[in-house]
C-alpha positions in Angstrom: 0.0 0.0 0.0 1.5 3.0 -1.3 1.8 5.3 1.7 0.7 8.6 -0.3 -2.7 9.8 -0.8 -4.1 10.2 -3.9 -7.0 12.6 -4.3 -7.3 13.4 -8.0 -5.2 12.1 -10.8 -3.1 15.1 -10.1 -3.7 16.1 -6.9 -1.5 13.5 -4.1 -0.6 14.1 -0.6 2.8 13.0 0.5 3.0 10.7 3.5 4.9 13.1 5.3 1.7 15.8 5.2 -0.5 12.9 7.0 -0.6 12.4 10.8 -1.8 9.2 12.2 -2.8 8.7 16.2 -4.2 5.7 17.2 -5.9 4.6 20.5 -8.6 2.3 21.8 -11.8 2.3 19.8 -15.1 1.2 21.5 -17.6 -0.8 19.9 -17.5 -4.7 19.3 -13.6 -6.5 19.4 -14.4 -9.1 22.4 -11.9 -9.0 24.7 -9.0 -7.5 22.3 -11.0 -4.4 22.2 -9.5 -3.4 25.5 -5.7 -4.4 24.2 -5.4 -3.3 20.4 -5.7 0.3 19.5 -7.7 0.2 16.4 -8.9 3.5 16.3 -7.2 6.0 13.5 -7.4 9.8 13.9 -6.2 10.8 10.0 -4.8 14.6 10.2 -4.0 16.9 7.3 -3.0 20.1 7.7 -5.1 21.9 5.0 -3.3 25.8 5.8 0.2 25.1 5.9 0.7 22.0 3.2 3.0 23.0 0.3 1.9 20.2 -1.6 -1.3 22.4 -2.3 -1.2 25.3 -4.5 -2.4 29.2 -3.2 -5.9 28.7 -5.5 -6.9 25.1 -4.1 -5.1 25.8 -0.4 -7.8 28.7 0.0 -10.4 27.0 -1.5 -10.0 23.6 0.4 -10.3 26.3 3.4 -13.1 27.9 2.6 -15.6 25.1 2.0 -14.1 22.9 5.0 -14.1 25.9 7.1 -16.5 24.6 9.6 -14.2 21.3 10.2 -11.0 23.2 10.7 -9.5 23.5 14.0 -6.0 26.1 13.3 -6.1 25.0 9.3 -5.8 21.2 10.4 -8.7 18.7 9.3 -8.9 15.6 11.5 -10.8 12.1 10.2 -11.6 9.7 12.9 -12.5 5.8 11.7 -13.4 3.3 14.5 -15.8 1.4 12.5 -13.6 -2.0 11.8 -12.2 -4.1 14.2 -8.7 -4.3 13.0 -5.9 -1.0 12.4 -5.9 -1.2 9.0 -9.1 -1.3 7.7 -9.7 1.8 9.7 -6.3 3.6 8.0 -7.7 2.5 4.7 -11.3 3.7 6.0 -9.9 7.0 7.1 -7.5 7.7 4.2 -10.8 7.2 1.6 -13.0 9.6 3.6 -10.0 12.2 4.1 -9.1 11.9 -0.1 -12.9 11.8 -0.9 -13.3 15.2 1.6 -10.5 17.1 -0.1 -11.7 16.1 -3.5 -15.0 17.8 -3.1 -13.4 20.7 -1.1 -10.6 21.5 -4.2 -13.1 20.7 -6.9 -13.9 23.9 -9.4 -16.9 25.2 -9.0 -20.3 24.4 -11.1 -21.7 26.7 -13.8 -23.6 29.1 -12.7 -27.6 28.6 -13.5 -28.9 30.3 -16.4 -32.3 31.4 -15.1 -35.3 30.0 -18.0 -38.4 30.6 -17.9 -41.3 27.8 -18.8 -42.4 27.2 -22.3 -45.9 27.9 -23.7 -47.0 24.9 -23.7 -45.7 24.0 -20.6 -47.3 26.7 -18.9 -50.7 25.3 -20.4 -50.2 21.8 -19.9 -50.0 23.4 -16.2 -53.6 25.0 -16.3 -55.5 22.2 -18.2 -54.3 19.7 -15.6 -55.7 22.2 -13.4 -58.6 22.6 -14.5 -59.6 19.1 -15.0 -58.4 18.7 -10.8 -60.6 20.9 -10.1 -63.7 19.7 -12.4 -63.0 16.4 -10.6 -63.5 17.4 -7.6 -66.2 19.5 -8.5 -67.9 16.6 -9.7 -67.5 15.3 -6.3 -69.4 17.3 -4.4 -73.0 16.5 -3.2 -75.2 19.5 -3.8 -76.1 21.8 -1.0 -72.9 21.2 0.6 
């Protein structure tokens, strides 16, 4: 397993930009739960990497600014029992983060308006609703 992290096709973090801690995890594990620390904390500091460029640095920041804590982003995995399925776990959730973060933005809308015929499609439909349920009613009601 190649110990960098790739993100896009051109876009890959160096090992040596990613912080791993590990500790106990809760959850099921029997009585190794207590002994093995299989729990992966996966941190990246998004502010200060070189690897990204001014453009994509400040745009990873602004979209993940609400999961920054001092320009570092931190991806906890606890949800398999053994260490490396949660690095694995953790490294696809931090590459698929940063991916949307650095992605360009969409086209803006171009507002339309509805057709013609849409727009009367609309108001026949409505007005055979409403005859239906004008056909419903009981008289003197």
């Amino acid at each position: 397993m190649s110990d960098d992290l790739r993100v896009t096709d051109r876009l890959v973090i160096p090992a040596g930009e990613l912080r791993e801690r590990f500790s106990r995890s809760s959850g099921p594990g029997g009585q190794g739960v207590n002994t093995t620390d299989s729990r992966v904390e996966l941190s990246f500091d998004v502010a200060g990497s070189p690897t990204l460029p001014e453009f994509l640095r400040a745009r990873a920041a602004e979209r993940l600014a609400g999961r920054l804590v001092d320009g570092v982003i931190t991806i906890a995995a606890s949800e398999h029992r053994a260490q490396l399925a949660n690095r694995e776990a953790a490294r696809a959730r931090l590459a698929a983060l940063l991916r949307d973060a650095v992605a360009p933005p969409p086209p803006p809308r171009r507002p339309t308006k509805p057709s013609r015929g849409a727009k009367q499609r609309r108001l026949d439909e409505k007005k055979r609703r409403s005859q239906r349920k004008r056909d419903r009613r009981v008289d003197g009601e």
